[in-house]
Residue frames as qw, qx, qy, qz and C-alpha x, y, z in Angstrom:
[[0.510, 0.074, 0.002, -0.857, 12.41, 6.69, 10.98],
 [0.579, 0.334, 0.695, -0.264, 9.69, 4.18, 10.92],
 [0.113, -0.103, 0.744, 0.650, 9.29, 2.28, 7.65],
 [0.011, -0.709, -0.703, 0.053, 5.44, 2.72, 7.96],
 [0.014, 0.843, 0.288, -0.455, 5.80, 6.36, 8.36],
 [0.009, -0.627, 0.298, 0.720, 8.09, 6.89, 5.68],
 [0.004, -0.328, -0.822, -0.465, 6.22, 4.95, 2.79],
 [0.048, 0.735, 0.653, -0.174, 3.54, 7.19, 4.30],
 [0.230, -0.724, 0.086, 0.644, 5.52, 10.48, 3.54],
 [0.192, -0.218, 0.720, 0.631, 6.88, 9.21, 0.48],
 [0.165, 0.400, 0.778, 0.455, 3.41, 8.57, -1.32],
 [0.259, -0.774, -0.326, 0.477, 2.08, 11.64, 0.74],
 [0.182, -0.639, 0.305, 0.682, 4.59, 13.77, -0.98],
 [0.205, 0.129, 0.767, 0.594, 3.96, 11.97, -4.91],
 [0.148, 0.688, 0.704, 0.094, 0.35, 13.10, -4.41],
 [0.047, 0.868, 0.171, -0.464, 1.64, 16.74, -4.06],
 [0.159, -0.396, 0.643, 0.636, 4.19, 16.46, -6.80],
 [0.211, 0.329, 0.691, 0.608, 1.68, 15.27, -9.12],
 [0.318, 0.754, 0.462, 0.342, -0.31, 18.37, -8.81],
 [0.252, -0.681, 0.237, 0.646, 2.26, 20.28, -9.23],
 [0.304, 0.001, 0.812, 0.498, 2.42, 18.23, -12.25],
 [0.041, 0.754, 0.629, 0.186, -1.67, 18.66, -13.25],
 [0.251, -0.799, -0.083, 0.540, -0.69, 22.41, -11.78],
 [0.280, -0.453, 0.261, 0.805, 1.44, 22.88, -14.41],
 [0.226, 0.173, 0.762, 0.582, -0.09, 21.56, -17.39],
 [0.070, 0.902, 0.421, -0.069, -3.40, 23.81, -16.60],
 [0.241, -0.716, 0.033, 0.655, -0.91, 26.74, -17.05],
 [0.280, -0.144, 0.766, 0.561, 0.65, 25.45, -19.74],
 [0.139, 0.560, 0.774, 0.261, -2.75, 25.70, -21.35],
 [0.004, -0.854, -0.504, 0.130, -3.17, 29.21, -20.43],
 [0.585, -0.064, 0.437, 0.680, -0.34, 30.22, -22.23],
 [0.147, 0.736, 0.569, 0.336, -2.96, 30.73, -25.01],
 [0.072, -0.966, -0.246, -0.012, -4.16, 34.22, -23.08],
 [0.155, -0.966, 0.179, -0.103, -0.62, 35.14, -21.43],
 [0.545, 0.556, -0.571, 0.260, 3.17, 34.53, -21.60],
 [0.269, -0.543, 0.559, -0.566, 3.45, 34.88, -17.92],
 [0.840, -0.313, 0.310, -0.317, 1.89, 31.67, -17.17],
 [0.813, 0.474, -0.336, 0.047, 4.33, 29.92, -19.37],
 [0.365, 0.467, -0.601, 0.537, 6.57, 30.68, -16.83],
 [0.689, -0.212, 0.073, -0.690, 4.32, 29.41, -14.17],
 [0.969, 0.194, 0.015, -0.149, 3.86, 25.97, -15.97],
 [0.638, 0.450, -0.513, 0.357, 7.57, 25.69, -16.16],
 [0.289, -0.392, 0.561, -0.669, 7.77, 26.62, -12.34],
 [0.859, -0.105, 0.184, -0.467, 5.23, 24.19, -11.40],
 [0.924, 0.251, -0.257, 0.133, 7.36, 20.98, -13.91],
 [0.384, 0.723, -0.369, 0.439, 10.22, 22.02, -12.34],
 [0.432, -0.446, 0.480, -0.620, 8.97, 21.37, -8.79],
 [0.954, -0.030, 0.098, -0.282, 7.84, 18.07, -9.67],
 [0.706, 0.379, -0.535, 0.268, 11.19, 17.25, -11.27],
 [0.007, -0.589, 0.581, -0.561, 12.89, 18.03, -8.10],
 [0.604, -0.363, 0.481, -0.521, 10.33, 16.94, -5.35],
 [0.988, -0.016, -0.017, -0.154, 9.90, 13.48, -7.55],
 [0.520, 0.617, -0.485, 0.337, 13.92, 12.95, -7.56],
 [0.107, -0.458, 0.680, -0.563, 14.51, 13.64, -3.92],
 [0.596, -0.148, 0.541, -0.575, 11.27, 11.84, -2.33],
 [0.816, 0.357, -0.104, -0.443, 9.86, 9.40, -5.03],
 [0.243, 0.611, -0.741, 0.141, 12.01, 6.35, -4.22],
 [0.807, -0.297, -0.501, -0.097, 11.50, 3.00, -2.20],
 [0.275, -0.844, 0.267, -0.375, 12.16, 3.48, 1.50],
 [0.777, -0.406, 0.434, 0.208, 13.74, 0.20, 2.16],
 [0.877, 0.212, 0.284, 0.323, 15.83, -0.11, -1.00],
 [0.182, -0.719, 0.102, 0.663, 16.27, 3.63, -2.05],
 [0.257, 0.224, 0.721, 0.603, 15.82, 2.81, -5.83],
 [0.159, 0.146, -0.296, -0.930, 13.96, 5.13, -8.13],
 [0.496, 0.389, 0.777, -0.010, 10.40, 4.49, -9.28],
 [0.317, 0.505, 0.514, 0.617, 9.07, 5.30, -12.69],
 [0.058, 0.176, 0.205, -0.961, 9.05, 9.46, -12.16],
 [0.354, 0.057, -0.261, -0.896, 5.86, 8.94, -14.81],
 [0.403, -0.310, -0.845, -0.168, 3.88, 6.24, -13.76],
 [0.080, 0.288, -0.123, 0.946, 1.06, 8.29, -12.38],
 [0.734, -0.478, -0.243, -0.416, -1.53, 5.81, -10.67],
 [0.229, 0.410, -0.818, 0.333, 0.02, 5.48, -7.87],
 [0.827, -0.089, 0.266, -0.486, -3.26, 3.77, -6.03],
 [0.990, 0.123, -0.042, -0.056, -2.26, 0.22, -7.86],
 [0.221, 0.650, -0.661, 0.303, 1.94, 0.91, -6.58],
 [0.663, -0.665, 0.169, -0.300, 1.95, -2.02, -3.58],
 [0.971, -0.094, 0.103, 0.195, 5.09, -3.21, -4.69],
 [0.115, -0.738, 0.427, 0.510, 8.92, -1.74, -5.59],
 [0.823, 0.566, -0.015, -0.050, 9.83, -2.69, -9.06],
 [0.243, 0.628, -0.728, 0.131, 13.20, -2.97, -7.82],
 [0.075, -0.314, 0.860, -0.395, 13.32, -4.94, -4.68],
 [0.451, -0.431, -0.734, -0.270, 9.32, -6.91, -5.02],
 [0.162, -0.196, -0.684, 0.684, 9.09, -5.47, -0.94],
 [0.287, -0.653, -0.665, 0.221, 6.00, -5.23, 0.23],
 [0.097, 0.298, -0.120, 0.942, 5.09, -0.91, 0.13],
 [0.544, -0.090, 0.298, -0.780, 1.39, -0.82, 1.32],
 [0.273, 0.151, 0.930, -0.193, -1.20, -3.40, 1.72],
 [0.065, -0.148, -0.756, -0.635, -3.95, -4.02, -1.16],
 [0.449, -0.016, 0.513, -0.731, -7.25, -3.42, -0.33],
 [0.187, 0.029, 0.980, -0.061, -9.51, -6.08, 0.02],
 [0.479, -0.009, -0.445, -0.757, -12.23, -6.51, -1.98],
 [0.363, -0.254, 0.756, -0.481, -14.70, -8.19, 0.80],
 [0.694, 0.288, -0.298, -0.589, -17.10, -9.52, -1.55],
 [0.696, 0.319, -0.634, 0.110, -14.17, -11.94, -3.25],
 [0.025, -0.338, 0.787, -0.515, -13.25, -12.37, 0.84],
 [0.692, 0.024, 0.285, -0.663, -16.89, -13.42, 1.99],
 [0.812, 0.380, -0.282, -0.343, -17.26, -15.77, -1.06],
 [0.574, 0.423, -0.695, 0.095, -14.18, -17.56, -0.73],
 [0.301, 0.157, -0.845, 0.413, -14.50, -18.27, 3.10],
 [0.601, -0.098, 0.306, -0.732, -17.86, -18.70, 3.51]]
């Protein structure tokens, strides 16, 4: 697979696993009214454990990232291997300024 498409899959997939994650914890708060969603909100943590386990990984090393480190907008490096995941975005301003 293309290492462009699968760093596209892979953070693709973290954005559905965290709301699973924000999925559950609204259940988990409606608890309050009804058991049943307890079991819901455990469904829902469960799915995140899993989907962040299998997918939530660097695609050129294959190391783990932090399962809880949940901005993943400021991720554009691996904390294992330093490689290069996405490109930063450029703040044209600071670009303009500097090479004008």
């Amino acid at each position: 697979m293309n290492i462009r498409k699968e760093i596209k899959t892979t953070f693709k997939i973290r954005k559905y696993t965290l709301m699973c994650l924000y999925t559950s914890i609204l259940f988990l708060f409606l608890t309050l009214f009804n058991i049943i969603f307890f079991n819901i909100a455990l469904l829902f943590f469960v799915i995140f454990l899993i989907l962040s386990k299998l997918y939530w990984k660097c695609p050129r090393c294959g190391k783990h990232f932090p399962l809880f480190k949940l901005d993943i907008q400021d991720m554009y490096t691996c904390v294992h291997c330093k490689r290069r995941l996405i490109n930063p975005p450029i703040d044209l301003t600071e670009y303009k300024k500097s090479h004008c």
